[in-house]
C-alpha positions as CSV (number, residue, x, y, z in Angstrom):
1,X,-47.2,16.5,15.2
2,X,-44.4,15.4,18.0
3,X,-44.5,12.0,16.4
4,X,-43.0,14.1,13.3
5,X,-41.1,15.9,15.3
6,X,-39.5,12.6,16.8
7,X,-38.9,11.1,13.6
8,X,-37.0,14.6,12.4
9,X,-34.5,14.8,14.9
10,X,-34.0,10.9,14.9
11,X,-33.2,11.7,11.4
12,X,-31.2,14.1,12.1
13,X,-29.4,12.2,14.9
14,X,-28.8,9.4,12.2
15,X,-27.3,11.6,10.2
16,X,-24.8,13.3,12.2
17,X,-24.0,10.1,13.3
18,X,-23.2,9.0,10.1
19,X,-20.9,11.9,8.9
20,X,-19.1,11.3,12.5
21,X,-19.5,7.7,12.3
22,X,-15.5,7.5,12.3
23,X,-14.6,9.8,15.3
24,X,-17.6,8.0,17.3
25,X,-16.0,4.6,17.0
26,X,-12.6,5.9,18.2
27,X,-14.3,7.1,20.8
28,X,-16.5,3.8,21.6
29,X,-13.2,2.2,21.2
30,X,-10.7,4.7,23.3
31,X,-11.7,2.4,26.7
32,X,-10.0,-0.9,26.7
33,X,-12.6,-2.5,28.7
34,X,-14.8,-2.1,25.7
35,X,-12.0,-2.3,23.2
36,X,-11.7,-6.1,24.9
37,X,-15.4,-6.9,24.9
38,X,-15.8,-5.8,21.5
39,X,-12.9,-7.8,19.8
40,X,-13.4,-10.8,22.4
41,X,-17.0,-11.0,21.0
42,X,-15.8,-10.4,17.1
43,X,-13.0,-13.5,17.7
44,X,-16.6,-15.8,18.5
45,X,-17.9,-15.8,15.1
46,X,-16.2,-18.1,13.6
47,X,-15.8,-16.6,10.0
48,X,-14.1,-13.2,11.7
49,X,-11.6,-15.8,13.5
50,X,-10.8,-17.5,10.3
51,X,-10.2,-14.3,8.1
52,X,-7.8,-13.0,10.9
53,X,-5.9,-16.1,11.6
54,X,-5.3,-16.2,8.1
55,X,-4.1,-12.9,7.4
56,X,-2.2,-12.7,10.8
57,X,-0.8,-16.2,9.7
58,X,-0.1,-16.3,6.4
59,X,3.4,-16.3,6.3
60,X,3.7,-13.4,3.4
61,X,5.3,-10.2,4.3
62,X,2.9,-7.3,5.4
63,X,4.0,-5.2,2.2
């Protein structure tokens, strides 16, 4: 029964999380510490790095 119970509210957890998911990230993202970790970690893979270097890069006009 409180195993049920568990796997309810982690349901419902998941859920609210997901409806939120945008205002939660904002918030993750609000501290530059983290900000810095997250896209200093993102810029390591090496397929991020390329897709950003070329659009940052590209030489066309934004719009």
């Amino acid at each position: 029964m409180s195993r049920l119970f568990s796997m309810v509210l982690v349901g419902i957890g998941g859920y609210y999380a997901y409806k939120n998911r945008f205002r939660l990230v904002n918030i993750i993202l609000g501290s530059p510490m983290i900000r810095r970790m997250v896209v200093s970690s993102l810029m390591n893979v090496p397929y991020v790095r390329n897709l950003m270097t070329k659009t940052v890069f590209s030489g066309r006009p934004a719009f």
